[in-house]
Backbone as CSV, one residue per row, in Angstrom:
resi,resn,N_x,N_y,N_z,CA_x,CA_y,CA_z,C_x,C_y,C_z
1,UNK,79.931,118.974,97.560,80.207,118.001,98.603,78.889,117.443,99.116
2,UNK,79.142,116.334,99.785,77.732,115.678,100.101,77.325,115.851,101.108
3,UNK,76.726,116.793,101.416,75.530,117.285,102.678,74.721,116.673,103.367
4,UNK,74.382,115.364,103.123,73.280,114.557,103.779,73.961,114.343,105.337
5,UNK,73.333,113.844,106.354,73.158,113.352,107.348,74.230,112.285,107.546
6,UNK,75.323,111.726,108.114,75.847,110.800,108.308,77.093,110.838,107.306
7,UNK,77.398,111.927,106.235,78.314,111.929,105.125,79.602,111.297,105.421
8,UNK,80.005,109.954,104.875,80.925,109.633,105.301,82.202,110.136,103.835
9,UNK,83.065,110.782,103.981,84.253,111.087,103.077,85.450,110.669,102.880
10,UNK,85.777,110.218,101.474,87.123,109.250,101.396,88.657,110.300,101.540
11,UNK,89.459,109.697,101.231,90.637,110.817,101.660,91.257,111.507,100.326
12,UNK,90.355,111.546,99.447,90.584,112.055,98.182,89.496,113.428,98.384
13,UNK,88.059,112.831,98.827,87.110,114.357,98.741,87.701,114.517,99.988
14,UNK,88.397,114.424,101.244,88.244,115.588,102.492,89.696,116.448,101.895
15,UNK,90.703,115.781,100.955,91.579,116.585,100.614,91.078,117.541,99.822
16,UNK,89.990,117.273,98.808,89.504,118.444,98.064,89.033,119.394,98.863
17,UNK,88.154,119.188,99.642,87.429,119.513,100.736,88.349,120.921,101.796
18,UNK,88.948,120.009,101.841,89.752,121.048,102.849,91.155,121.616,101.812
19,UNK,91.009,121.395,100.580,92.215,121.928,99.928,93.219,121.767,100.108
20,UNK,93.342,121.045,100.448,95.093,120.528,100.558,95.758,119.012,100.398
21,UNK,96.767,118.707,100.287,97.126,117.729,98.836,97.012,116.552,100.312
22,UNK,96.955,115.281,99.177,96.435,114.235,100.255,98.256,113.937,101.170
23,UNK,99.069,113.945,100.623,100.060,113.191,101.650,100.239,114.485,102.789
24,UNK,99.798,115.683,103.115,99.701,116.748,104.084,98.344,115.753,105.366
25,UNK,97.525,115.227,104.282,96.439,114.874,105.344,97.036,113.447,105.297
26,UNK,97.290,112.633,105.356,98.232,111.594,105.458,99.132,111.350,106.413
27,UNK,99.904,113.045,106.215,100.683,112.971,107.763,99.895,113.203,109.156
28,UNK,99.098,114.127,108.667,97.970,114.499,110.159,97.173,113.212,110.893
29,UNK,96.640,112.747,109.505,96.363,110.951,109.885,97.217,110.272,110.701
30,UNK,98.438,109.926,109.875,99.550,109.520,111.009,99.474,109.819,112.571
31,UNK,99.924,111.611,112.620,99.960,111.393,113.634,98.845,112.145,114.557
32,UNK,97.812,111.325,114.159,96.756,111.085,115.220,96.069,113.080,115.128
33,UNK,95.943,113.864,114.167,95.896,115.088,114.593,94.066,115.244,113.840
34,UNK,93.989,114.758,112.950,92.325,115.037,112.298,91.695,113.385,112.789
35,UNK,90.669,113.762,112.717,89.435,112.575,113.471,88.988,111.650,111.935
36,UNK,89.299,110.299,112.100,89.466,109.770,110.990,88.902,108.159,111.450
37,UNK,88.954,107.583,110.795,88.603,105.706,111.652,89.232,104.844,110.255
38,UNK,89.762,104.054,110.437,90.004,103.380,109.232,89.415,101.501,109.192
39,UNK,88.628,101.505,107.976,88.013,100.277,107.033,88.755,99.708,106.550
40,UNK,89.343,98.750,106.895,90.159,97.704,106.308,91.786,98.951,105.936
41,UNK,91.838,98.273,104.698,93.039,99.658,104.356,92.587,100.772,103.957
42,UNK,91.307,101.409,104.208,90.989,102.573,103.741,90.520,103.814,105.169
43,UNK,91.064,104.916,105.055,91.077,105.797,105.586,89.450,105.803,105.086
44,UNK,88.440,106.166,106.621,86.765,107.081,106.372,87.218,108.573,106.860
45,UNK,86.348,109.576,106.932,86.217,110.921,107.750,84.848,111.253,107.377
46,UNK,84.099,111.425,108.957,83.094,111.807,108.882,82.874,112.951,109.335
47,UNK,81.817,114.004,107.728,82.176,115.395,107.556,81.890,115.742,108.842
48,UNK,80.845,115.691,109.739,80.480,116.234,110.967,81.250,116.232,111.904
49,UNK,82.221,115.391,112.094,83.647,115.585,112.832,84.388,116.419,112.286
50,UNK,84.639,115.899,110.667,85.934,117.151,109.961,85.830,118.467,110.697
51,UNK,84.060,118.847,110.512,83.444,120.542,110.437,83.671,121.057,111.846
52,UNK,83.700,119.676,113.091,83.575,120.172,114.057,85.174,120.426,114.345
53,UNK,86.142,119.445,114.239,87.676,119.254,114.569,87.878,121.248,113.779
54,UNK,87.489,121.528,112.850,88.172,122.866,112.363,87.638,123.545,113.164
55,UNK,86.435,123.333,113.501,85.369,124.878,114.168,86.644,124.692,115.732
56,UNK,87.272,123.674,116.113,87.995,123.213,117.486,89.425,123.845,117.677
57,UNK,89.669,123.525,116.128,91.494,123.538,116.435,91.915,124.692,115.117
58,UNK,90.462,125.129,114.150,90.769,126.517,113.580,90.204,127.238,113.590
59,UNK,89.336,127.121,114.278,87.963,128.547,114.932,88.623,130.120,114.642
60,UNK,89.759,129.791,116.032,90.217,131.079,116.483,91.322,131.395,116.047
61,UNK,90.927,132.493,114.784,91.945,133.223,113.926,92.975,133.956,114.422
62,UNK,92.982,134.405,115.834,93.826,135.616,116.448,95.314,135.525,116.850
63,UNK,95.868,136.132,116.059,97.335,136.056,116.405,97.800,134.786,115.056
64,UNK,97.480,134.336,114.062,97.928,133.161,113.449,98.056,133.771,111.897
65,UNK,98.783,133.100,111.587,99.229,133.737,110.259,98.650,133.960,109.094
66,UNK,98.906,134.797,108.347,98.043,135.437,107.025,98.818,134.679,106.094
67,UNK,98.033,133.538,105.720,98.797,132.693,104.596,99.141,133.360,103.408
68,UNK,98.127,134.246,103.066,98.592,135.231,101.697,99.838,135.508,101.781
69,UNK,99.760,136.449,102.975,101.215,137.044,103.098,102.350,136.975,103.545
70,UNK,102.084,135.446,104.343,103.205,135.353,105.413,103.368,135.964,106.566
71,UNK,102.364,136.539,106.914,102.865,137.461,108.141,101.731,137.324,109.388
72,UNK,102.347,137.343,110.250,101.410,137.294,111.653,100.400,138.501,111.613
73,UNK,99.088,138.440,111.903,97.855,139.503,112.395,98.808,140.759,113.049
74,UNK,98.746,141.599,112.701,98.991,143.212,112.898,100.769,142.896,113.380
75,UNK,101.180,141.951,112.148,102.971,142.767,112.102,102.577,143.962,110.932
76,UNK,103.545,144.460,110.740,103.904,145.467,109.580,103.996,144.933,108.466
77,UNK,103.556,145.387,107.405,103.749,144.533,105.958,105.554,144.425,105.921
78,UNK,105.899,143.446,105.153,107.127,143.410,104.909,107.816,142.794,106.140
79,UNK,107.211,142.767,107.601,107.961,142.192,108.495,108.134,140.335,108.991
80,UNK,107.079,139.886,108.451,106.475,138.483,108.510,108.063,137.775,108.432
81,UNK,107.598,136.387,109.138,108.641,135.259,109.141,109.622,134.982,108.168
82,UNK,110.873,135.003,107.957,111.610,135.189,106.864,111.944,136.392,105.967
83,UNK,111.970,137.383,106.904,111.873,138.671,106.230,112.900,138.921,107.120
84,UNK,114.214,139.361,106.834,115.069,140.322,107.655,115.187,141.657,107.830
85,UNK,115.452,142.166,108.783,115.599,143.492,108.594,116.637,144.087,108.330
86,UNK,116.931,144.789,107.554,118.296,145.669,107.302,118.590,146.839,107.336
């Protein structure tokens, strides 16, 4: 990724970037949730916002879910969202 000073990123590298498929960041675009400016018909994101908006709104890991596993920070294995008990 491009490291320089001022990196401005299209919505193809911040999807690589942040791993996840572009119509997910598309909707966030929509509705107003990642820091973005748009050029004519083209979506910009500038990385120094991206880096800061995550350090903002995904800093703090506590209590939020273990994507591996599905399950919230210190449930019981096997107990996570969609798991019934029987």
């Amino acid at each position: 990724m491009d490291e320089k000073p001022g990196a401005v990123l299209t919505i193809d590298e911040l999807s690589a970037y942040l791993k996840i498929p572009k119509s997910t960041l598309y909707k966030l675009v929509r509705e107003g949730k990642v820091p973005c400016q748009k050029i004519g018909r083209h979506w910009r994101f500038r990385k120094v916002a991206i880096d800061r908006w995550l350090e903002e709104t995904h800093g703090d890991t506590t209590n939020r879910q273990d994507s591996r596993f599905g399950r919230a920070e210190g449930t019981p294995e096997g107990r996570g969202p969609g798991k019934a008990r029987v």
